[in-house]
N, C-alpha and C positions, 0 to 999 in steps of 0.2 A: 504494500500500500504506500502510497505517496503519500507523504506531510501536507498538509493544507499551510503553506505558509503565508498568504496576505490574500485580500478582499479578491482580487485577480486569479486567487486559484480556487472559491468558491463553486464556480458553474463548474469544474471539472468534477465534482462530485455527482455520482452516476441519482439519475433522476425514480430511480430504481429503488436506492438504498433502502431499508429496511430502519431505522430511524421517524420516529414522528416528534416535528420539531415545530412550536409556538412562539411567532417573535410578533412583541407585542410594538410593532410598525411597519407601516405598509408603504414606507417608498423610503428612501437612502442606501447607500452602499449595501449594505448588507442584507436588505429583502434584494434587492437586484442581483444579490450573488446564492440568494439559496432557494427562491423564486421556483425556480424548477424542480423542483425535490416535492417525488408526489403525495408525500405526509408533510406538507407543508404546511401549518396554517398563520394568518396576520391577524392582524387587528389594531385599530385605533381606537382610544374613546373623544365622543364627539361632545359630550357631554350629558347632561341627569335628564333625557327625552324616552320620549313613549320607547323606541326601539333598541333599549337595550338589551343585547345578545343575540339582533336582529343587525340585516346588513342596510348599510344607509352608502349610494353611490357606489354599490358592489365590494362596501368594504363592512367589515365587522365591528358594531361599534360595541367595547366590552368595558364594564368598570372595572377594573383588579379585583375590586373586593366582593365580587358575584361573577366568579368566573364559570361560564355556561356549559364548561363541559364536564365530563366526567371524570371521578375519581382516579390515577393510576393508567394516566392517559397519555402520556407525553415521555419522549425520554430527555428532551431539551427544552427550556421557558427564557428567551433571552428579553432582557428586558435594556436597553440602555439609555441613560439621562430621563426615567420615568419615575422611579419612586418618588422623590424629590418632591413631585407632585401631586399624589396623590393621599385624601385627608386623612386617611386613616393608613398607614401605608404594612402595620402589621397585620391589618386584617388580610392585606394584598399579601404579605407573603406567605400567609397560610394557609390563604386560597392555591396558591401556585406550589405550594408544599402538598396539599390533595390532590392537583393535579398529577403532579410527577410520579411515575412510575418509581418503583424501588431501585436505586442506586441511577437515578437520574437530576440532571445537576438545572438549576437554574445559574445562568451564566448573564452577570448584569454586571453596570455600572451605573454610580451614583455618587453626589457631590461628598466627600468624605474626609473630617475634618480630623481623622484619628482618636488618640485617648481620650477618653472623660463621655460625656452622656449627649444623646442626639440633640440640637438643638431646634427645638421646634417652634416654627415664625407665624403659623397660623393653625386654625383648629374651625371646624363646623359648629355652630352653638346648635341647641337642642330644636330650632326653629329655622333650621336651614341658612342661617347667612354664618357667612364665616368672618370668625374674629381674628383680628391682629395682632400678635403676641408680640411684633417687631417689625418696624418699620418694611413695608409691602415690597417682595424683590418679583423678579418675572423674569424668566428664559425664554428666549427665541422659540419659536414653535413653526414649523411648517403648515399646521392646519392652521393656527388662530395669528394673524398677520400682528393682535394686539399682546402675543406671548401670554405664558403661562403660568400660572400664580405657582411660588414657592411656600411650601408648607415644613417640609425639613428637610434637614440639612445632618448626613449622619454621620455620627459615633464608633469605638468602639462598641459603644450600648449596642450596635443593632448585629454586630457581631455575636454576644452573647444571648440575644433573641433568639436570635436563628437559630444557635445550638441547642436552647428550651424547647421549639419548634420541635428539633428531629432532623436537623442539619449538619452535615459536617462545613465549616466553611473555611474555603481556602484563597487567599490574596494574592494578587499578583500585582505588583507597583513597578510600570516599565514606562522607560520612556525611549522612544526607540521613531526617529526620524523616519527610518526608512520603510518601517510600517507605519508611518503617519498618527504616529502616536506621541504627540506633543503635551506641550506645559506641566505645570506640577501635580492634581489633581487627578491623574490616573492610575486609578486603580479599577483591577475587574477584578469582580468577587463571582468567585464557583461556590455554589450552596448545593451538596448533591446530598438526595434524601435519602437518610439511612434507613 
């Protein structure tokens, strides 16, 4: 077997494989490189509308935290630059913890400020608007031209979540030019469900 070594060697993976892999986005590099792969599935959320887990514009609009498929379904869940935003974002990964098959890994990235406890900048109140815990920040977003509310911002803490979960979790911190993998802030986390 050949290494899959950068986004460019993606489509050489046989459309065949026997892998079923869930990336929660449906256009950048990386849907474009695994696109073809016929346990493939995407999704974006569009937001809190009638059709969620329903396809909106031939795409799947999904919350994390009511994820629509079944149990022990998946042997991949990538998620990258999404927790971040999402308000509850444990309830998300414990949905994506029931999804994953046994000894299958969720492989994400998320803003990651290392030791001491997540820092969380906004929260849902019990009446649906969300409160500010810290002056309002927002990430570029493809679907919403007005970016994307930041709710936290993680921890160590969410490290030792994930292993409460049922997690093994393992770090990668590289920065590496020539995989296009710049500034300081990179890290990908392997979360594979024991």
């Amino acid at each position: 077997k050949s290494k899959i070594r950068s986004f460019n060697c993606l489509h050489k993976i046989p459309n065949n494989i026997n892998i079923d892999i869930y990336n929660v986005e449906s256009n950048g590099a990386l849907h474009e490189g695994l696109k073809h792969i016929n346990n493939y599935v995407c999704s974006e959320y569009f937001g809190p509308v009638d059709i969620i887990g329903k396809e909106l514009n031939g795409i799947l609009n999904i919350d994390l935290r009511e994820i629509p498929f079944k149990e022990n379904n998946f042997d991949f869940v990538i998620t990258t630059e999404v927790f971040e935003h999402v308000p509850e974002p444990y309830k998300g990964f414990e949905e994506i913890h029931r999804v994953l098959k046994k000894g299958g890994s969720h492989i994400f990235t998320v803003p990651y400020k290392g030791h001491g406890k997540d820092e969380v900048k906004a929260i849902i109140g019990e009446d649906g608007e969300i409160i500010h815990l810290a002056p309002p920040e927002y990430h570029g977003d493809p679907i919403r031209g007005e970016g994307i509310l930041v709710y936290t911002i993680f921890a160590e803490e969410m490290q030792e979540k994930l292993k409460e979960m049922g997690f093994n979790v393992k770090v990668n911190h590289t920065r590496n030019p020539i995989w296009g993998i710049l500034g300081d802030n990179n890290y990908v986390f392997i979360a594979t469900k024991l």
